[in-house]
C-alpha positions as CSV (number, residue, x, y, z in Angstrom):
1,X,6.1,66.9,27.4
2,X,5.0,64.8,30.3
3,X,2.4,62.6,31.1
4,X,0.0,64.4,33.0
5,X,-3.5,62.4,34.7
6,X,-6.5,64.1,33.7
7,X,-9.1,61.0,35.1
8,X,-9.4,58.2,37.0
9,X,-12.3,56.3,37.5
10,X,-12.7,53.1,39.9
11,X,-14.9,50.2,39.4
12,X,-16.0,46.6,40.4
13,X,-17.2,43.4,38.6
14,X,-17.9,40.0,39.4
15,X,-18.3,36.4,38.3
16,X,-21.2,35.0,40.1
17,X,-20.8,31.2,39.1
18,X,-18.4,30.2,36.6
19,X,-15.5,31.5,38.5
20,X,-14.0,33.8,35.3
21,X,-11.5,36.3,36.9
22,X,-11.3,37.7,33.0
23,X,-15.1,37.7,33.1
24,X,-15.0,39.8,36.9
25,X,-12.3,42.0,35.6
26,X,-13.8,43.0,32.3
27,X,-16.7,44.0,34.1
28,X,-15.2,45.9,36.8
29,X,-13.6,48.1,34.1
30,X,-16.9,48.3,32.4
31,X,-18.3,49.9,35.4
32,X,-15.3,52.0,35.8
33,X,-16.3,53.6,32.0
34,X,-19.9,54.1,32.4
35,X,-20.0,55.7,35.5
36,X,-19.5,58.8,33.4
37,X,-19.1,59.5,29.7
38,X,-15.9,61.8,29.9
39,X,-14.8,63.7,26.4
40,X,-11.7,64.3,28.1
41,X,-9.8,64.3,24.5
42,X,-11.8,66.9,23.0
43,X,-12.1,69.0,25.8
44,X,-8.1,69.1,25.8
45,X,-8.4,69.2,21.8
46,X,-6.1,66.0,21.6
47,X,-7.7,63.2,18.7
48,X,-9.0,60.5,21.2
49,X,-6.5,57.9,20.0
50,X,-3.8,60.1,22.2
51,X,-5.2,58.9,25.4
52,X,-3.0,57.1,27.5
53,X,-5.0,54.5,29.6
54,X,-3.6,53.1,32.4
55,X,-6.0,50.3,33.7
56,X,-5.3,48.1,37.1
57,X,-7.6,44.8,38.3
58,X,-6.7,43.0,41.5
59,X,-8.4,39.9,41.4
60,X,-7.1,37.0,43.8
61,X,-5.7,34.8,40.7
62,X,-3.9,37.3,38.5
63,X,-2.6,34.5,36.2
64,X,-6.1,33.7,35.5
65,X,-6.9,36.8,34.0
66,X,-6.2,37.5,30.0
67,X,-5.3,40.7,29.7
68,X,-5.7,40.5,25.7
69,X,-9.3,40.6,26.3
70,X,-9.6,43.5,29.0
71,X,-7.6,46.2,26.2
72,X,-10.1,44.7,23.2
73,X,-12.7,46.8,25.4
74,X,-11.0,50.1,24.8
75,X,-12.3,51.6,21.6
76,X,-9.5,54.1,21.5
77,X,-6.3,55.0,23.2
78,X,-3.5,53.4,24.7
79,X,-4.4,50.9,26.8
80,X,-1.9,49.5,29.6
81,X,-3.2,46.8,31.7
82,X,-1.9,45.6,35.1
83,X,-3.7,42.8,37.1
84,X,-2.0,42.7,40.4
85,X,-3.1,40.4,43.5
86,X,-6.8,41.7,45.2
87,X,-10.4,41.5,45.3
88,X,-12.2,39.0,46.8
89,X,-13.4,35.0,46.5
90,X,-15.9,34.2,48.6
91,X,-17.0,30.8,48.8
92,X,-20.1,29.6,48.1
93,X,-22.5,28.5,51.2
94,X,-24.2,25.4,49.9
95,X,-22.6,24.2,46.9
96,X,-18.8,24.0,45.6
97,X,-17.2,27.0,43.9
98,X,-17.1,30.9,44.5
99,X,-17.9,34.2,43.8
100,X,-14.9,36.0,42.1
101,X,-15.0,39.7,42.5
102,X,-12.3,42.1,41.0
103,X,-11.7,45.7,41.3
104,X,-10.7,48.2,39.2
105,X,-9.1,51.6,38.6
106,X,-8.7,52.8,34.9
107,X,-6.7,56.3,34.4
108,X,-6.4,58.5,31.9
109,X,-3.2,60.8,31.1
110,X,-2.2,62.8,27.8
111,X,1.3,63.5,26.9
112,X,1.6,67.1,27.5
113,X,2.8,69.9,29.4
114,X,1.7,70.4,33.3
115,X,-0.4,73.7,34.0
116,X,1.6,76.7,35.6
């Protein structure tokens, strides 16, 4: 069997003022999710708990990001998360701080065999 893609779905969150890259990046996978509500398991007839999620944020402090939190949001499957250098900080006009903003893709595969 192999790993085949069946999904993947992009999103983006941000932290408008407290400057929580867990906080932008749980969001940005949130969006990622909603955008659709995909039974991918059952249209494959695999239990949902098969699905292999592969989720990746860039935000521009990865270290600040706990990753704990981000698969807690899964209800099912196996989550793999990866928070690589990207999105955006934009600082704030007329006060200290910034605007965190991280990006998302989330993917979903099934072990099985390709189509011929």
């Amino acid at each position: 069997m192999a790993k085949t893609r069946v999904l993947a779905e992009f999103g983006m969150g941000t932290s408008l003022r407290r400057e929580d890259y867990t906080e932008a990046a749980l969001r940005a996978i949130k969006d990622a999710l909603w955008h659709n509500s995909v039974n991918m398991a059952e249209l494959f007839g695999f239990p949902k708990e098969a699905m292999i999620i592969d989720a990746e944020v860039g935000v521009q402090q990865p270290d600040k990001v706990n990753t704990d939190t981000l698969k807690a949001i899964f209800p099912y499957g196996q989550p793999n998360i990866t928070v690589t250098q990207g999105g955006l900080d934009i600082d704030k006009p007329h006060t200290d701080g910034r605007t965190v903003i991280a990006n998302a893709a989330v993917i979903v595969s099934f072990d099985m065999e390709p189509a011929q």
